[in-house]
TIGU-655638 format. One record per residue (C-alpha): residue number from 1; residue in one letter; x, y, z; chain. Coordinates in nm, 3 decimals. Layout:
// residues N
<node><pos>NUM</pos><code>A</code><east>X</east><north>Y</north><up>Z</up><unit>A</unit></node>
...
// end
This chain:
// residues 71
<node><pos>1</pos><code>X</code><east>-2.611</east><north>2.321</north><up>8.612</up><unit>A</unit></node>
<node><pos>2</pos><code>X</code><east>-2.839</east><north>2.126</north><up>8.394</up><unit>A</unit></node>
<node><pos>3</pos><code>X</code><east>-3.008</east><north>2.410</north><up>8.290</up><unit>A</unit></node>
<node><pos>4</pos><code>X</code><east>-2.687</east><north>2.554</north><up>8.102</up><unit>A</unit></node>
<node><pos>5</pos><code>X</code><east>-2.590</east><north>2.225</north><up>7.982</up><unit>A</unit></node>
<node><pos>6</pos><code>X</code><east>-2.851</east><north>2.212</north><up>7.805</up><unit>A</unit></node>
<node><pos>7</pos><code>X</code><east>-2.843</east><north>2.582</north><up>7.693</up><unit>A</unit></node>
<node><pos>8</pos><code>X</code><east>-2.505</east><north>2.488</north><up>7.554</up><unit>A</unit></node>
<node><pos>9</pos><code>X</code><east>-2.618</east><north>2.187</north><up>7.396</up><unit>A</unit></node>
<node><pos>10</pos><code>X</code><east>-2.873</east><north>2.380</north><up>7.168</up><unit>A</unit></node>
<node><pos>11</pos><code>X</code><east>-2.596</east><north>2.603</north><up>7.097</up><unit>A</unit></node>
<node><pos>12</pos><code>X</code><east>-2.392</east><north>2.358</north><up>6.973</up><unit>A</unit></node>
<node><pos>13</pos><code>X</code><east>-2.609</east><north>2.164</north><up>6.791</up><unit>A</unit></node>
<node><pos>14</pos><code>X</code><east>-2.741</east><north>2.473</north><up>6.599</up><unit>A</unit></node>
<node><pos>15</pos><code>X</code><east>-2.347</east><north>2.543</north><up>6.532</up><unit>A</unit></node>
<node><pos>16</pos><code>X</code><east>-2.292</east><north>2.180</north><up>6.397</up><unit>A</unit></node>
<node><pos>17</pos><code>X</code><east>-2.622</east><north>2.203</north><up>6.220</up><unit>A</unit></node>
<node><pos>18</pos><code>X</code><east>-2.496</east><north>2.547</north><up>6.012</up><unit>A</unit></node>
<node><pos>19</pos><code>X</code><east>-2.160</east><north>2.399</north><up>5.955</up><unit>A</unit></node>
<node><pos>20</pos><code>X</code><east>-2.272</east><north>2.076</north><up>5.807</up><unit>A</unit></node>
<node><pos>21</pos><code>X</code><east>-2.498</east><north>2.307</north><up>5.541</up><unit>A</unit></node>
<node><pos>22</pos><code>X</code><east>-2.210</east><north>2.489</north><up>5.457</up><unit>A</unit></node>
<node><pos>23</pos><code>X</code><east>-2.000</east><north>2.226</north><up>5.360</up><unit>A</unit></node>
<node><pos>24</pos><code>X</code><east>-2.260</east><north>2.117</north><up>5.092</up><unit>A</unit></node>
<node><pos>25</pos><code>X</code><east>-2.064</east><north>2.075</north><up>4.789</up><unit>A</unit></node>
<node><pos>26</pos><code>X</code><east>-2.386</east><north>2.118</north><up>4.505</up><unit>A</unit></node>
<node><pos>27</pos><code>X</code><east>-2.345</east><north>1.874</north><up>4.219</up><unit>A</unit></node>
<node><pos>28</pos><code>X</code><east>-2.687</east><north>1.858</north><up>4.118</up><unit>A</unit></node>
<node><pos>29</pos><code>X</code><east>-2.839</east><north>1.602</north><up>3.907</up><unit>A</unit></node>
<node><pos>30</pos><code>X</code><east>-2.530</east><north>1.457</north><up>3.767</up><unit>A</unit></node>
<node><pos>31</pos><code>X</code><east>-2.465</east><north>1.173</north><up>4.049</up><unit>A</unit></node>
<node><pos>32</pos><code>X</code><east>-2.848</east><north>1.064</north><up>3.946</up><unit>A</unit></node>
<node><pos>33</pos><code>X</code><east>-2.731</east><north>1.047</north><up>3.566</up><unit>A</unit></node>
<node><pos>34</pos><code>X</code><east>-2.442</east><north>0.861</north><up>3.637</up><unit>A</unit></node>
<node><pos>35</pos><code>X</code><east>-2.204</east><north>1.148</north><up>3.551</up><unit>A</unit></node>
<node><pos>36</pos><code>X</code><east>-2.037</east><north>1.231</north><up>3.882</up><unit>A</unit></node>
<node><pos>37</pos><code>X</code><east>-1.721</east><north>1.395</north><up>3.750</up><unit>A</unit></node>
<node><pos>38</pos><code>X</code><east>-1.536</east><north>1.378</north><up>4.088</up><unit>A</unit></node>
<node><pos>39</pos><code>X</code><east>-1.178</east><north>1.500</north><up>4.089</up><unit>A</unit></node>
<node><pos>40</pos><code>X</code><east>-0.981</east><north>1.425</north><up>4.405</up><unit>A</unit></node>
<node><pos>41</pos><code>X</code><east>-0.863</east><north>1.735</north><up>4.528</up><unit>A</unit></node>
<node><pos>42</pos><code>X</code><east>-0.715</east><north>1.844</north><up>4.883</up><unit>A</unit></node>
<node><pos>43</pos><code>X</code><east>-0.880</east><north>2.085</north><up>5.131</up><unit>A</unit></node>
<node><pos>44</pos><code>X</code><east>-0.761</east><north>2.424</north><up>5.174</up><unit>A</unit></node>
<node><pos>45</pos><code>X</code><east>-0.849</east><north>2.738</north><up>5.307</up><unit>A</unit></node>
<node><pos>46</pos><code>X</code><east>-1.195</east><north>2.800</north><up>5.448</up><unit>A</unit></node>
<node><pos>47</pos><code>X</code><east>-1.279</east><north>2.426</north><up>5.340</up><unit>A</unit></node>
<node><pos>48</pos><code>X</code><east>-1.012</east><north>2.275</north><up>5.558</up><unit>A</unit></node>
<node><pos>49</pos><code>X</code><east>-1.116</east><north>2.502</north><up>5.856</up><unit>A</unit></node>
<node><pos>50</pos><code>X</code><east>-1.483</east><north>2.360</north><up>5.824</up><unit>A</unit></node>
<node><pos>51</pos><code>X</code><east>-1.391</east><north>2.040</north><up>5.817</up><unit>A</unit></node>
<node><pos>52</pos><code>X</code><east>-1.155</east><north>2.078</north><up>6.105</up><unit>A</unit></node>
<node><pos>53</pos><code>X</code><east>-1.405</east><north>2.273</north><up>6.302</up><unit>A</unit></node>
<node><pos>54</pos><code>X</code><east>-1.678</east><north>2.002</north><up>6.240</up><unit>A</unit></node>
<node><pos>55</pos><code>X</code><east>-1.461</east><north>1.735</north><up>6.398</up><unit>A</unit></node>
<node><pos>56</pos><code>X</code><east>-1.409</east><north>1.964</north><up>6.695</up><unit>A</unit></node>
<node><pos>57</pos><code>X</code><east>-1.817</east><north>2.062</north><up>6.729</up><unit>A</unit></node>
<node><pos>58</pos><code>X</code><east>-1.924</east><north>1.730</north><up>6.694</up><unit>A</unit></node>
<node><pos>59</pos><code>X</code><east>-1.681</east><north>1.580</north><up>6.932</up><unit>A</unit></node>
<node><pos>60</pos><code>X</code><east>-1.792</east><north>1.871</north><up>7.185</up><unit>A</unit></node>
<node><pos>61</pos><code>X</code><east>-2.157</east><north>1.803</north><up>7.120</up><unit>A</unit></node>
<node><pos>62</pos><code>X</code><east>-2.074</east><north>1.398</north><up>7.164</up><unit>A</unit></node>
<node><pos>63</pos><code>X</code><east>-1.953</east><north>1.510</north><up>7.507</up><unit>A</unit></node>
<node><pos>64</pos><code>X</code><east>-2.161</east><north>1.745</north><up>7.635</up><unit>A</unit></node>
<node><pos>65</pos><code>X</code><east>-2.463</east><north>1.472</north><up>7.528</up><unit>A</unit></node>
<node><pos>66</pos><code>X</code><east>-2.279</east><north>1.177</north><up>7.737</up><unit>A</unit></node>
<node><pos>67</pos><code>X</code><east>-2.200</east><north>1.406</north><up>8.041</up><unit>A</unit></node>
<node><pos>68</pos><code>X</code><east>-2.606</east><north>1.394</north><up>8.012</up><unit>A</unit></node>
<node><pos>69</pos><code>X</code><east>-2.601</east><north>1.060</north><up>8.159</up><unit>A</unit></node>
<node><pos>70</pos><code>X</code><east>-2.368</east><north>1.139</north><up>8.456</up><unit>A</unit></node>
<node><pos>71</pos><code>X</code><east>-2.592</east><north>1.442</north><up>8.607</up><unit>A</unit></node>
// end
């Protein structure tokens, strides 16, 4: 049983990993520069269902880490 925990652990983490990169939002050098431009703007699309589904991996990963303790 431990053995596939932690199977599904890595798999997880590798998940949460990939969809933390993607939300990367590139703004370069201007935030050194002082020139941060940022416009306040709501999620939608493929950038809400990141952020939703990052909330969802990293609770699962929070889990699967504490039932750790219990086995």
């Amino acid at each position: 049983m431990r053995q596939i925990l932690q199977f599904i652990d890595i798999l997880v983490m590798v998940l949460l990993i990939t969809i933390i990169s993607l939300q990367n939002k590139s703004s370069g050098l201007s935030n050194v520069f002082g020139g941060s431009g940022n416009i306040v703007a709501t999620r939608r699309g493929f950038e809400k269902w990141l952020f939703y589904s990052t909330i969802v991996i990293g609770s699962l990963f929070v889990i699967i880490n504490i039932s750790f303790l219990f086995l």
